[in-house]
N, C-alpha and C positions, 0 to 999 in steps of 0.2 A: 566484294563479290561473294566471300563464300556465306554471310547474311542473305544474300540474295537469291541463293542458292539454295536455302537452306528453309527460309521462311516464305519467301517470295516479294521480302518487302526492301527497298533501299534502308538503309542504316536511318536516314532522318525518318524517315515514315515507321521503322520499327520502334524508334525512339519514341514517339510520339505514342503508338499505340499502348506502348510500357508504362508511358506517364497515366493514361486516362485510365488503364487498367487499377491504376494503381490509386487512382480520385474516386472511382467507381466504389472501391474498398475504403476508404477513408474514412473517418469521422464525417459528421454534420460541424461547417465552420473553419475542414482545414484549410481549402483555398482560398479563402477568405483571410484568417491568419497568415498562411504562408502561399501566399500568387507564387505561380511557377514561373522561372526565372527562364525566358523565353526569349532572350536578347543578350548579349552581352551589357549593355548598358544596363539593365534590370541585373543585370549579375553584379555588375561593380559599384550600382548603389547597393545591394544587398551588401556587401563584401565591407561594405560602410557604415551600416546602421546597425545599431544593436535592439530594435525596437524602438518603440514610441515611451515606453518607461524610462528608458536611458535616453538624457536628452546631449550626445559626446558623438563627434562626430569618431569612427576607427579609423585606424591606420591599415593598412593591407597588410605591409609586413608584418603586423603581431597577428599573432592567435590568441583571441580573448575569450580564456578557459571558465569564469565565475564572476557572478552579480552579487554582491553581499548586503542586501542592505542594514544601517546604522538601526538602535534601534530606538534614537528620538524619530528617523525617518529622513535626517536629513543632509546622508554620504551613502554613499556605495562604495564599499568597495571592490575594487576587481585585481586579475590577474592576467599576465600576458605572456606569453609566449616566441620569441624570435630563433628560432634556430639554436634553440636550450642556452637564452639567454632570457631569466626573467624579471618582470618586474613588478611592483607592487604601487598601487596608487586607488587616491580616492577621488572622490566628484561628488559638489555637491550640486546638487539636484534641482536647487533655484536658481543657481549664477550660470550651471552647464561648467563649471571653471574644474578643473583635473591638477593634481598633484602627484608627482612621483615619490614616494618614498622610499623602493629599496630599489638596486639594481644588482642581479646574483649573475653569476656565470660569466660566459661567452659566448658570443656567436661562433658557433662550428658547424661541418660538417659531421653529424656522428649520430648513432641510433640514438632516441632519445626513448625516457616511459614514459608515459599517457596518464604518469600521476604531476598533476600540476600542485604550486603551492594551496595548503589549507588554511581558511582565513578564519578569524573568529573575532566577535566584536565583543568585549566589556561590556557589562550592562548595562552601566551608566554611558558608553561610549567615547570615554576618554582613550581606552584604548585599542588598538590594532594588532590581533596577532596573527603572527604566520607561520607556519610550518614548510622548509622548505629541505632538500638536501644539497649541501656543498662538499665538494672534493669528497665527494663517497660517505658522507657523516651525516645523520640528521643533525639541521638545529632549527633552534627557534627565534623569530625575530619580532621585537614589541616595539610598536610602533607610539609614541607619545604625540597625540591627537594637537595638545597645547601646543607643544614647543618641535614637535615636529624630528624629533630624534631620536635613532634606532638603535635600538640593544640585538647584537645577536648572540644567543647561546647555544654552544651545541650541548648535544642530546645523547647521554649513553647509556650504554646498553641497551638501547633498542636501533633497530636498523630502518625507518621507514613510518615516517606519523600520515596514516590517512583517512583521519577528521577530526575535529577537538570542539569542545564547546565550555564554554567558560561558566564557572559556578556563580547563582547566584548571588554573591557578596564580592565574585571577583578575586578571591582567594588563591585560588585553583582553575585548572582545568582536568577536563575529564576528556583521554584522547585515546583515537582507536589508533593501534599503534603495531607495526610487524618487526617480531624479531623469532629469529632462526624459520623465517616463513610460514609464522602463524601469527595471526592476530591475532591480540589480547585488547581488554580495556586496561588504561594506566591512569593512576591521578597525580598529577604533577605541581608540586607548590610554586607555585610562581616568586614568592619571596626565596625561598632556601633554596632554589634552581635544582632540586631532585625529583624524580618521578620513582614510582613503585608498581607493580603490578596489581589488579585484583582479583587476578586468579591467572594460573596459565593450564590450557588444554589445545586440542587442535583444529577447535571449531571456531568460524568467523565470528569478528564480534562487532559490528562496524557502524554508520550515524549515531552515538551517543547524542543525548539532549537531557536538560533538564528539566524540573516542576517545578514550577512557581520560587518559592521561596524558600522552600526546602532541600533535603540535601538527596529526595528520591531523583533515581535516571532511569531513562528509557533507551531500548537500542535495539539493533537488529539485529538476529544471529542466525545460524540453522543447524544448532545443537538440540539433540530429537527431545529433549526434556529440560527441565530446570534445576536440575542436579549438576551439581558442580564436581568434578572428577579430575583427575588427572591423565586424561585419556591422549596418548599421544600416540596409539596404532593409525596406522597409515590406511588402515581402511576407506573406499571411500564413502563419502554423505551428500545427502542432496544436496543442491546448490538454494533451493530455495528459500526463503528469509523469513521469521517470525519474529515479533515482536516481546521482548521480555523488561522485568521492571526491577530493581534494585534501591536499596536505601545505603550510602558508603556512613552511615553511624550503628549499622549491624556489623559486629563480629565474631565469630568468619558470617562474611557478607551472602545473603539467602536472595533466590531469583526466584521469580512466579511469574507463570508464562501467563501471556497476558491474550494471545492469538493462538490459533491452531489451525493452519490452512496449508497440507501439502502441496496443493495444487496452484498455489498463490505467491509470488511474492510479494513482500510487503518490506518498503526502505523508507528511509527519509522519515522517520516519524518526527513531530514538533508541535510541544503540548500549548494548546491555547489557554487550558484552566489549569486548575487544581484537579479539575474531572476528567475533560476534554483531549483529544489530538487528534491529528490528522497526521495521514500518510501514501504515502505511493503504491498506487495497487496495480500488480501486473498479473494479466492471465493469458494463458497460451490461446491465440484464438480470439482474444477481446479487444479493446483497447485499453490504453492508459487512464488510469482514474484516481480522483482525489478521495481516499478517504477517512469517513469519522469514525472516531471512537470514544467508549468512555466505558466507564465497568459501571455495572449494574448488580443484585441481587435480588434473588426470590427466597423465599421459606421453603424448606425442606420440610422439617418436623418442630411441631410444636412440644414438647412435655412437658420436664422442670424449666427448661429453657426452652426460647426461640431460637432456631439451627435456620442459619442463612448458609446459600450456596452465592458467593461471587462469580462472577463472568463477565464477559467484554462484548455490547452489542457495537456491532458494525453496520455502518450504513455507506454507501455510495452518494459522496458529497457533490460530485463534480467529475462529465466524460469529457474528461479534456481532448481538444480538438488537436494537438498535435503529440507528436510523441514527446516525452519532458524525461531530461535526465535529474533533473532536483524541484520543488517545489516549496514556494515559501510564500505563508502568509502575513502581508505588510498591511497591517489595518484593513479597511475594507475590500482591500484588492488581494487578489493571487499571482503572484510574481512565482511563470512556468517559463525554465529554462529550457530552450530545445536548440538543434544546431541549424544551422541555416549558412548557406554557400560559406565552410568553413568554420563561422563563428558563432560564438554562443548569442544565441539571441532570444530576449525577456519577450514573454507575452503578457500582458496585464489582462487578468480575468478578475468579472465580480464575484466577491467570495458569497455563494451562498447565504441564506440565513440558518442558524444553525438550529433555532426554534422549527423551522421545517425539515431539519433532514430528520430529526428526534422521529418525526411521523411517519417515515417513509418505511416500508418493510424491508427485514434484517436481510441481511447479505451472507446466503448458504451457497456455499461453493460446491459445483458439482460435484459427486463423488465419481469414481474412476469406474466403477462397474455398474454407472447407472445404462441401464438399456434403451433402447428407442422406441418411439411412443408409437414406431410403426413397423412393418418387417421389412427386408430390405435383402435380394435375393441379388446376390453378387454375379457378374456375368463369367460366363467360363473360357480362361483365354489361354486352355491348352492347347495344344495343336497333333496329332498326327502325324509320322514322318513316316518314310518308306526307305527302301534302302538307299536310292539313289540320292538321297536329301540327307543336309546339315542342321542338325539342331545347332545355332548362332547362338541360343538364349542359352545353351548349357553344353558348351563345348568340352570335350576331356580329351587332353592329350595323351599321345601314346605310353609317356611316362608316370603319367597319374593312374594310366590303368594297373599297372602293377602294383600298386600300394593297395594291401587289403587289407579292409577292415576287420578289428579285431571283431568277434563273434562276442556275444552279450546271452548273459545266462537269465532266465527267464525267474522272475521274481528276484530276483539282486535287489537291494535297500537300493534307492538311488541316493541319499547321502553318501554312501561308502564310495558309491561312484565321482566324489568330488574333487579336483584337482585340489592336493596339498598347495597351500599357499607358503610362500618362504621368500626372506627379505634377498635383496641384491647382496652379494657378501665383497665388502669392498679389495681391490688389489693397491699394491705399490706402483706406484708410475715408475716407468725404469726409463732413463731418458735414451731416447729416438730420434734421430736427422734424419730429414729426407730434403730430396734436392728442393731449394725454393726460387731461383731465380737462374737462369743461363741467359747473358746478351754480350751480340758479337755487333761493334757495328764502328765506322771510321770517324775517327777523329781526331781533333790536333789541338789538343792542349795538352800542359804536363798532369803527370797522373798522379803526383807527390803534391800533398794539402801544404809543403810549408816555401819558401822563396826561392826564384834561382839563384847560384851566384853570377855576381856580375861581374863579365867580362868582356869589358870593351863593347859588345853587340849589344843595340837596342833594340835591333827586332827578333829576337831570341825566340823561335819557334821550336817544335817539335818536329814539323811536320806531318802529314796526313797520313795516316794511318791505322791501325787495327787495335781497337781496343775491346776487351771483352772483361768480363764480370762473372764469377760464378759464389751461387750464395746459398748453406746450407741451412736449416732452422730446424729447430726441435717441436713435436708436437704443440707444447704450450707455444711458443712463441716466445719464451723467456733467451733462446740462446740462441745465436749466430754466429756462423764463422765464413768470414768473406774474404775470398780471394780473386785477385784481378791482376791481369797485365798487359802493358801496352807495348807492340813493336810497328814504328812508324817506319814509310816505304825505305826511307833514307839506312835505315839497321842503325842510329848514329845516336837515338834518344830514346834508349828502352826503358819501361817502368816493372816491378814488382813489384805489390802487396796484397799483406795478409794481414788479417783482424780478426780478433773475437772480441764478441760483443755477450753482455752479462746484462740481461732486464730485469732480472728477480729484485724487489723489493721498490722501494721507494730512489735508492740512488742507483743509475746505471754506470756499468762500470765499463772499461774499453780498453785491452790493448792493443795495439798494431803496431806493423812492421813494415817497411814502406823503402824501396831499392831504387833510385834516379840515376842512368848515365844520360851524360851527355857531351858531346865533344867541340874544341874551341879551339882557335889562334889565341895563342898569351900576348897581350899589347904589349909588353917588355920585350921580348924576345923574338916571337915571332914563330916559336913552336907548336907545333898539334899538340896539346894536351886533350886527356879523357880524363873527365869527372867521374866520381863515383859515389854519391851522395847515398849515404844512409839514414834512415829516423825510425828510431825508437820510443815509441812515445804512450801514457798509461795516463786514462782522463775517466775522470769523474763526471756525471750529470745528478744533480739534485732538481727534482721538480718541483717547484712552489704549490704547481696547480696544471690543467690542461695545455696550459698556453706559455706561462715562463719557468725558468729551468736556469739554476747559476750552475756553469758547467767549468772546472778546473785542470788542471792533468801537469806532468811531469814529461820533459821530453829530452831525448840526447841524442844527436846530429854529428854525424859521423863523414868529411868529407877526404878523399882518397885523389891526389892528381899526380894519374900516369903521364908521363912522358913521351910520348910516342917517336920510335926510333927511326928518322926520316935522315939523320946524317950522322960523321962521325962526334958530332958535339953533345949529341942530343943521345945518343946511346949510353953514354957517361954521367947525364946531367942524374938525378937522384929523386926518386920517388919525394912527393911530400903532400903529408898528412894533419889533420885539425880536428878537433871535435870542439862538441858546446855544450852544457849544460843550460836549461832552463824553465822557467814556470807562464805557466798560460791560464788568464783565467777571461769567461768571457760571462754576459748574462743576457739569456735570449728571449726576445715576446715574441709567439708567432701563432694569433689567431685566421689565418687566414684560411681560405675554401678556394676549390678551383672546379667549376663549373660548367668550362670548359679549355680547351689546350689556351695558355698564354693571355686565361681571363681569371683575374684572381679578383676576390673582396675581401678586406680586410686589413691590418697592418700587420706588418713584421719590422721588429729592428731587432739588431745586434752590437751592444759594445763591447771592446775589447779589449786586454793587454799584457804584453808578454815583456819578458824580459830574459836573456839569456846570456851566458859569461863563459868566457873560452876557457877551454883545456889545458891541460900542461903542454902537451904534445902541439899545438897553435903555436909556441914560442920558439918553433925550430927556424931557423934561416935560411930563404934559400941564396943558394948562390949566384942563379941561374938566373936572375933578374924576375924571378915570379912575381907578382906583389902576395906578401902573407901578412897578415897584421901581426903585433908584437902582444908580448906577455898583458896578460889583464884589459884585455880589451873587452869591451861587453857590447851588447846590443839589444834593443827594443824596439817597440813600436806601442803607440794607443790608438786607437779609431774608434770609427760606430759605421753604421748602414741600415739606416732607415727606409723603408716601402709602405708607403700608404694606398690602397684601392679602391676607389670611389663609385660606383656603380651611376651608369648614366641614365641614354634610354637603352629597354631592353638587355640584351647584353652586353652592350658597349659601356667602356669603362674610363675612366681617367686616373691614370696611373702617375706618381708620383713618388722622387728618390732625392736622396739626401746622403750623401757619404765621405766621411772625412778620414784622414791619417797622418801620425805626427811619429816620427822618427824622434827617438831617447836614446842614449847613450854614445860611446864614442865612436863605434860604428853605428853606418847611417844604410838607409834602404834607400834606392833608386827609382821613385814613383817617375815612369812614363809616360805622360798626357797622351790622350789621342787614339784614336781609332777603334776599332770594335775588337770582343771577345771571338773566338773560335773562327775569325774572319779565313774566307779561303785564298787571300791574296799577305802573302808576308813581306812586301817593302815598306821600309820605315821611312822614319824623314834625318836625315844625319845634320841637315843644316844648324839642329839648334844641340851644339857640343855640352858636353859633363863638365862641369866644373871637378880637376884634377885636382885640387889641393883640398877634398871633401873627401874623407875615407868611408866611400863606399862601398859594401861587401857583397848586398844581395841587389835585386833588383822584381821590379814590381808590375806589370801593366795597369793602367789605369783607365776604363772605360765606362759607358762609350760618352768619346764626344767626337759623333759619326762625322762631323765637313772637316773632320783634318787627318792626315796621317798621325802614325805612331812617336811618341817623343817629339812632338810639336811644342809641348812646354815640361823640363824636367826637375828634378828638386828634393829637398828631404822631406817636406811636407806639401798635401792635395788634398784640394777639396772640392767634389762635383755635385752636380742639382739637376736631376731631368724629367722631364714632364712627358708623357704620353699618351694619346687618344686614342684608343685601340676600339675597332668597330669592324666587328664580324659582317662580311657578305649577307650572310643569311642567317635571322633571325630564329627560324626554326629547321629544318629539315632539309640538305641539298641533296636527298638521294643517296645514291649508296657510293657516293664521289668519297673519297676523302679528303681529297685536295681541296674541293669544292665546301666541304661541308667545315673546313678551318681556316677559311680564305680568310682574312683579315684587311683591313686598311690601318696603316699606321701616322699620325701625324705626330714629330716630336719637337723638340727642343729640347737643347743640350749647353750647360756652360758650366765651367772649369778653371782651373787655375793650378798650377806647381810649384812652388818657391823655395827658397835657403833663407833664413833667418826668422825673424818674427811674424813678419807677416806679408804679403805678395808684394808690396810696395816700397822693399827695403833695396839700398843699392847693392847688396850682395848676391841679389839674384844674376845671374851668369848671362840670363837673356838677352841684358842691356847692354853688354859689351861686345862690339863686334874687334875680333883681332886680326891684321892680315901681316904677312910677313912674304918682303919682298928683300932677300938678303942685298947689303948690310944693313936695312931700314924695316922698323916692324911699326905698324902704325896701328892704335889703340882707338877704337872709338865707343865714348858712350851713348848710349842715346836713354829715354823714358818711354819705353815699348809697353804700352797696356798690356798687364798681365793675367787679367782673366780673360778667358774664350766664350764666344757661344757661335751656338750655329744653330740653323733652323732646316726642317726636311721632312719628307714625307715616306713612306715603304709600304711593302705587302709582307705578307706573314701566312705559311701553311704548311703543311706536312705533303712531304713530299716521296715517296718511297722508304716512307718510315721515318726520313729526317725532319728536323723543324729546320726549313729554310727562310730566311729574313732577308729582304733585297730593302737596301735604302740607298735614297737621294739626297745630299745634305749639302747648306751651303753656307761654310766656315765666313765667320765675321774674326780677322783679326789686327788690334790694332784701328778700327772702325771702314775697314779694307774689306768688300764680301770677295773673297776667292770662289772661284771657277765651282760647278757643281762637281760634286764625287759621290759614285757611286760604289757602293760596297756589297759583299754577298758573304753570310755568314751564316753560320750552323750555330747563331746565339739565343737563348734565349730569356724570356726577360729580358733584363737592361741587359 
């Protein structure tokens, strides 16, 4: 509306006037070359061709940055782009048949630069170079055309190669290259893997190319002369480009400029002769043009000798019909790269003959103080005001009235009146927190990262309750210190912790401190005990790269059980105490993006393994019928947790999980099969009893395998698999809803397994024996109970007063038995 308002026209109709205005101004041949894309279908065959010179059909997902052609004529190569993950291949050009050679990066979320890899072809064409940056480092990568395999080297001392062109014999390249944020030319030996500079200052130096057979270059810069200096004042210089020439067997190496046009840029040069080249000509005002050059000479003076003057005639080879970021000539054609819905896309133009541009008259750039060949009386669009009226075009506020200007003495130098110029004078960072995160909001899990103990309860909750976050950061972002606590309604399961976090350098450092009560009936006795779990713990991350990080740390777990005084026995009974030492090391891939709430692409896994050995103070007895384990007892565990994210239609996805866990040492962890995370309903299933004669310490949930209750199968070792189709309501926009606009459909599948022994099929798993006792008669029975689970279901998914609420339906197969449907409500997310 405010379009409509404003122009008088609907948004499609202003659209449309904006395009013809804009064909109106065009060249002669752009619509023609590039038809406007006036359909969606016209858009996503665009979105698919890269012209009629490349004959490859594109993918969407990439962005195809460059066309390189070979220079028998018979590959391309190119570059792509996915989410600053790139890749490098070629095509040839008779079969249409494409080849990947490199693949660098990751798919991420993250800002990426708009410098893509730089390609460059051997002369003879065997080989394939590329200039690319990994993990914050230039290198280089050659690709062997024969056999197909790639070297990559990284690149130092300079921070950034952007363009190269390789010497005629192939020895070398000659690469414009940025380090401390100025470009220089550098020549680099391809055999001895060093590169050197040939000069450094702090003017651009950029398209290097060579001549024929020799060891002169030509290149772009917009340093005001050919005088080589060492000028690194920050002043600034035009941006505009001229063309200069070098020989690298002069030294110190001498430039002679070869162009002279302020008003002009000039990039891309690429010599056809000995004599010849062409280049990209931009003028403010004009369009894009191909043009020639070559050096010439006249006589000056004749005496003892002939005195020749050199100089560079210029002609206007070709008005190219659309705008062109590079231009290159491939035999009789012109290969003009320009963009089109997204992607680079070739236009094949005939190149000129060059015996006729020779004819055409020389190309003199306007000068800046040329006048107009007519007079031209400007309209006068002051105004008159009166007192009752606002000047709008030259408002002053009440407080800009009082600033008065300084008075000015009549004949002053106006140099002297020049603002001194003076460098930024730099200060010390003095580190600074400020508050970076506050959140209050309820919920029911425990707030300690490492196991409960177990006792006796298998539905071991928290209950619901308040849990909040507060997190401070320092300007950079290098330090953190987080503290949080949780007090659930019940007051029975409260949490403390605090953490600083260290990001400076390559490995990140962490430690924390982390307070668990929690209170229980002891199965021996029958006493109210309160736990009071402490953990101490100091971890390392080293990062490989963006996406994996082998992460280690040192931990000691400190646990305290009160007695609580409910009679005369229990007032007497005696405090008792255990601690643990041990080591954790795990290593994490996690490229994944998120799109939107509970829509992820990509994978993540985690493996892991700890192992920890009791205290001295664990060896104490108790009296009181507690169970404490005895001297030298140790404890571990290994797993993994695999998530894959598959994008479907749209933004719906299929999600899929893998996760396993193997209890080591001679205490054992209690994996509980069954039911969902942060569920808001806490009944377990008791019918399927612990095997007693297993010294179990801690205790684990394991989810979700949603059609069954909690400890429906339990064990020292689990392993789960689940599958989900997540598929948003609404594809694009549901209003300013936000329940509406995260609605989800879920359809899953889940199945499972818990066991004691080797593997789920052994007779020692507990499941298979049912026991009843009927005093004086106990009757034993075993049976062959299938022991892996699944179950099949379908849920909604969306944010609901700020929570992520998940409702599923699900209906457990077990034993080849489908039980009754159950429905669940959970504050879970993800699996």
């Amino acid at each position: 509306s405010g379009f409509r308002l404003a122009t008088g026209f609907y948004l499609d109709d202003l659209a449309a006037e904006v395009r013809a205005y804009h064909l109106r101004h065009a060249p002669r041949g752009y619509a023609a070359s590039l038809p406007p894309l006036e359909s969606p279908k016209a858009r996503r065959m665009a979105e698919r061709s890269a012209g009629d010179a490349i004959p490859m059909r594109l993918r969407r997902r990439f962005e195809y940055t460059q066309f390189v052609p070979s220079p028998d004529g018979k590959h391309v190569a190119f570059t792509t782009n996915e989410r600053g993950q790139l890749r490098v291949g070629t095509l040839e050009l008779e079969s249409g048949k494409h080849t990947w050679h490199a693949t660098l990066g990751h798919r991420l979320a993250r800002l990426e630069n708009d410098l893509h890899p730089r390609v460059a072809w051997h002369p003879e064409g065997r080989t394939l170079a590329f200039a690319t940056e990994l993990q914050g480092a230039p290198h280089l990568g050659l690709v062997s055309m024969r056999t197909g395999e790639v070297q990559l080297r990284e690149l130092f001392k300079i921070d950034q190669v952007l363009d190269m062109s390789y010497s005629p014999n192939g020895a070398f390249l000659l690469m414009s290259a940025l380090e401390d944020g100025q470009s220089d030319l550098y020549r680099y030996d391809v055999v001895a893997n060093n590169q050197r500079p040939l000069w450094r200052d702090r003017f651009d130096d950029l398209h290097p190319a060579f001549w024929g057979e020799g060891a002169d270059f030509i290149f772009a810069s917009n340093r005001p002369d050919d005088t080589l200096r060492n000028d690194r004042l920050d002043h600034p210089f035009p941006a505009n480009l001229d063309l200069y020439v070098g020989n690298l067997n002069d030294d110190p190496i001498t430039l002679e400029r070869w162009t002279h046009t302020p008003e002009v840029d000039e990039r891309h040069p690429q010599p056809l002769s000995q004599e010849e080249f062409t280049y990209l000509r931009n003028e403010e005002g004009l369009n894009t043009r191909l043009g020639l050059g070559w050096r010439d000479s006249s006589i000056v003076a004749i005496d003892t000798v002939v005195r020749y003057r050199t100089f560079t005639q210029l002609r206007d080879a070709l008005v190219l019909p659309v705008p062109a970021t590079n231009a290159t000539v491939h035999g009789d054609t012109l290969w003009v790269a320009t963009e089109r819905a997204g992607q680079t896309n070739v236009l094949p133009l005939p190149m000129p003959e060059v015996s006729q541009i020779h004819l055409q008259p020389s190309v003199v750039p306007k000068a800046a103080t040329e006048t107009l060949p007519y007079p031209i009386e400007l309209p006068d669009w002051s105004r008159s005001w009166n007192d009752r009226q606002i000047d709008y075009r030259n408002y002053v506020f009440e407080r800009e009235k009082n600033t008065v200007a300084p008075d000015t003495v009549a004949g002053t130098n106006l140099e002297e009146q020049v603002k001194e110029w003076g460098r930024l004078t730099p200060r010390n960072y003095r580190l600074n927190y400020a508050l970076d995160k506050l959140q209050t909001q309820l919920n029911n899990t425990f707030g300690t990262s490492f196991y409960q103990p177990y006792n006796g309860q298998v539905n071991a909750q928290p209950g619901l309750g308040n849990a909040t976050e507060i997190r401070i950061s320092d300007v950079m972002d290098d330090r953190h210190i987080v503290g949080g606590y949780t007090i659930p309604v019940n007051l029975s399961n409260t949490f403390f912790g605090l953490a600083f976090l260290n990001l400076e350098g390559q490995v990140d450092k962490e430690i924390s401190f982390q307070r668990q009560s929690s209170a229980r009936l002891d199965a021996g006795t029958g006493q109210l005990v309160e736990t009071a779990t402490h953990l101490l713990r100091r971890e390392w991350r080293w990062a490989f790269d963006e996406v994996r990080s082998l992460r280690w740390g040192l931990a000691a777990r400190f646990n305290r059980d009160v007695i609580q005084g409910t009679d005369l026995f229990s007032l007497t009974a005696d405090n008792n105490t255990g601690e643990q030492l041990g080591l954790q090391v795990a290593w994490v891939h996690d490229d994944t993006r998120s799109p939107r709430l509970n829509i992820h692409h990509g994978f993540r896994a985690r493996v892991w393994a700890e192992y920890f050995v009791d205290g001295v103070g664990t060896a104490s007895t108790n009296a009181n019928g507690l169970t404490t384990p005895e001297q030298g007892w140790s404890f571990g565990t290994v797993g993994f947790d695999a998530r894959r994210y598959i994008p479907l239609v749209g933004p719906s996805i299929l999600a899929l999980r893998m996760a396993g866990d193997w209890s080591i040492g001679q205490k054992k962890l209690l994996h509980m099969l069954g039911g969902t995370d942060n569920s808001l309903s806490i009944a377990g299933n008791a019918n399927t009893p612990v095997d007693p004669d297993i010294p179990y310490t801690y205790q684990a949930r394991i989810t979700p395998l949603r059609g069954f209750q909690n400890n429906v199968r339990n064990g020292a070792n689990v392993a789960v698999a689940n599958a989900e189709i997540r598929f948003p309501f609404f594809f694009n926009s549901a209003g300013k809803s936000d329940f509406l606009k995260h609605l989800q459909a879920v359809a899953f599948a889940d199945v499972g397994a818990a066991w004691t022994g080797l593997h789920p099929y052994t007779d020692d798993n507990t499941f298979n024996v049912v026991t009843v006792e009927a005093n004086p008669i106990t009757v034993t029975v075993n049976n062959n109970r299938e022991p892996i689970l699944y179950d099949l279901g379908f849920g909604l998914r969306s944010r609901f007063l700020g929570y992520w609420l998940a409702a599923d339906w699900a209906y457990g197969v077990d034993d080849g038995i489908t039980l009754p449907r159950r429905f669940t409500l959970s504050l879970n997310f993800d699996f």
